[in-house]
C-alpha positions as CSV (number, residue, x, y, z in Angstrom):
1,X,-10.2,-3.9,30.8
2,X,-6.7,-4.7,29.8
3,X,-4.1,-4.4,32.2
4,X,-1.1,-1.7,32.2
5,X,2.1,-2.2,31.2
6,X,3.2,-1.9,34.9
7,X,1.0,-4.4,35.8
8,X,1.9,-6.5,33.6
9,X,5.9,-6.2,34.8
10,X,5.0,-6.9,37.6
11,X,3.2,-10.2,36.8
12,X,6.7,-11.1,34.9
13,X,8.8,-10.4,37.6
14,X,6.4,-12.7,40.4
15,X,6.5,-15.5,37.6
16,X,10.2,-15.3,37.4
17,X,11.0,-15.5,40.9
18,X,8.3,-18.1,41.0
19,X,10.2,-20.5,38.6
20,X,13.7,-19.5,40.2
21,X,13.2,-20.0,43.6
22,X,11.4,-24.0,42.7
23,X,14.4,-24.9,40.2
24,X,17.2,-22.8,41.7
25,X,17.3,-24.0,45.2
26,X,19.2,-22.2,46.6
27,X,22.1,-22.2,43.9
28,X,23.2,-18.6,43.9
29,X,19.4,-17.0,43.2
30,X,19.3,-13.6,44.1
31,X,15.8,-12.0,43.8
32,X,16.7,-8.6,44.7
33,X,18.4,-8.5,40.5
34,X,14.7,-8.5,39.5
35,X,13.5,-5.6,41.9
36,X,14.1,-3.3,38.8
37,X,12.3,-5.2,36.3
38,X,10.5,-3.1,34.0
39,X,8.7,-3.5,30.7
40,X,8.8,-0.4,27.9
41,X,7.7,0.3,24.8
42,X,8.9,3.2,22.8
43,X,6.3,3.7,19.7
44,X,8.3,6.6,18.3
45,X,11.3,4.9,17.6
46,X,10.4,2.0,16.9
47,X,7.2,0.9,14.8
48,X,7.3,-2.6,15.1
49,X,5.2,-3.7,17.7
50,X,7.4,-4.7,20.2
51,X,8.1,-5.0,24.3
52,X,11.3,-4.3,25.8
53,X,12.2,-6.2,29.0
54,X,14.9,-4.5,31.5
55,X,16.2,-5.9,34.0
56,X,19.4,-4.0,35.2
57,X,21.1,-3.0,32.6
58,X,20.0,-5.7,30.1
59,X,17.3,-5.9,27.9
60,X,15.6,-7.8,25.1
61,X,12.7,-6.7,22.9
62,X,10.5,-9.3,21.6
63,X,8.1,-8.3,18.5
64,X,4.4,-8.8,20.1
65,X,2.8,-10.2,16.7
66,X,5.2,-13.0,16.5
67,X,7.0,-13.4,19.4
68,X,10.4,-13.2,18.1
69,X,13.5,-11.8,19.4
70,X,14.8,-8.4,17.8
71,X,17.3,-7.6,19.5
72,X,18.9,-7.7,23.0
73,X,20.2,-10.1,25.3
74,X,18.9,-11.2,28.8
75,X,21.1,-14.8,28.9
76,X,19.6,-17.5,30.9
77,X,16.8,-15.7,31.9
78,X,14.8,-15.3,28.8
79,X,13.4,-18.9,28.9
80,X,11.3,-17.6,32.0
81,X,10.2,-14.6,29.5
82,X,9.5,-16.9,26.9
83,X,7.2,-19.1,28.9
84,X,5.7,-16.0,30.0
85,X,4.9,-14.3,26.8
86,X,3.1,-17.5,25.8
87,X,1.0,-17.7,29.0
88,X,-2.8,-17.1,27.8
89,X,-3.4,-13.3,27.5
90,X,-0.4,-12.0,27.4
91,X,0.3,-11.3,24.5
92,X,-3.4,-9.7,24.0
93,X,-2.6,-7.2,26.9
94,X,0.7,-6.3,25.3
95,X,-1.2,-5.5,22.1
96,X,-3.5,-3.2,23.9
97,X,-1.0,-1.7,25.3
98,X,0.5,-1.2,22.2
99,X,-2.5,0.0,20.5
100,X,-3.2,2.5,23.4
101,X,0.5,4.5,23.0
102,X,-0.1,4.4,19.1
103,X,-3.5,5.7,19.8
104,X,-1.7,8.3,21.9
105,X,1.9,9.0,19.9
106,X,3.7,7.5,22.4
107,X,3.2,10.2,24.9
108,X,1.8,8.2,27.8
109,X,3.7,5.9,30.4
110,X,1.0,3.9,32.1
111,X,-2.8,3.1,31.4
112,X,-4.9,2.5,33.4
């Protein structure tokens, strides 16, 4: 069974905090700026498979077939979400997840 979309923003956020807190050391890393992290995908307004990372009041969608940035900014930080997307699986789950809100117009948040 593939994993939710919550689940799978919360793997993101424990990676990123992960690679932070080992190359930051102590250099201004505050963790509490990823408590918020979410991941979204809105398959009525966009049709292009695609995941949206927020993470305050910033965000960056990435199309899921090709990994590519369509739009959004995150700065620094989208190295770590990068690396992540490339991480075995990931991308797969994301599909899934993708397929499951098409297969549903859209109108669910989180399946389990």
């Amino acid at each position: 069974m593939s994993k939710t979309l919550h689940q799978l923003g919360e793997e993101l956020k424990i990676f990123i905090l992960e690679l932070k807190a080992s190359n930051d050391k102590k250099s201004q890393f505050r963790p509490e700026r990823y408590n918020n992290l979410k991941l979204s995908m809105n398959v009525a307004r966009e049709k292009t498979p695609h995941v949206t990372v927020i993470v305050g009041i910033s965000e960056v969608t990435y199309n899921i077939n090709s990994l590519e940035k369509m739009n959004g900014s995150l700065g620094p930080d989208e190295k770590f979400i990068q690396r992540w997307l490339g991480k075995t699986g990931i991308m797969e789950s994301l599909q899934a997840c993708w397929k499951l809100r098409v297969d549903n117009r859209g109108k669910i948040t989180d399946v389990e």
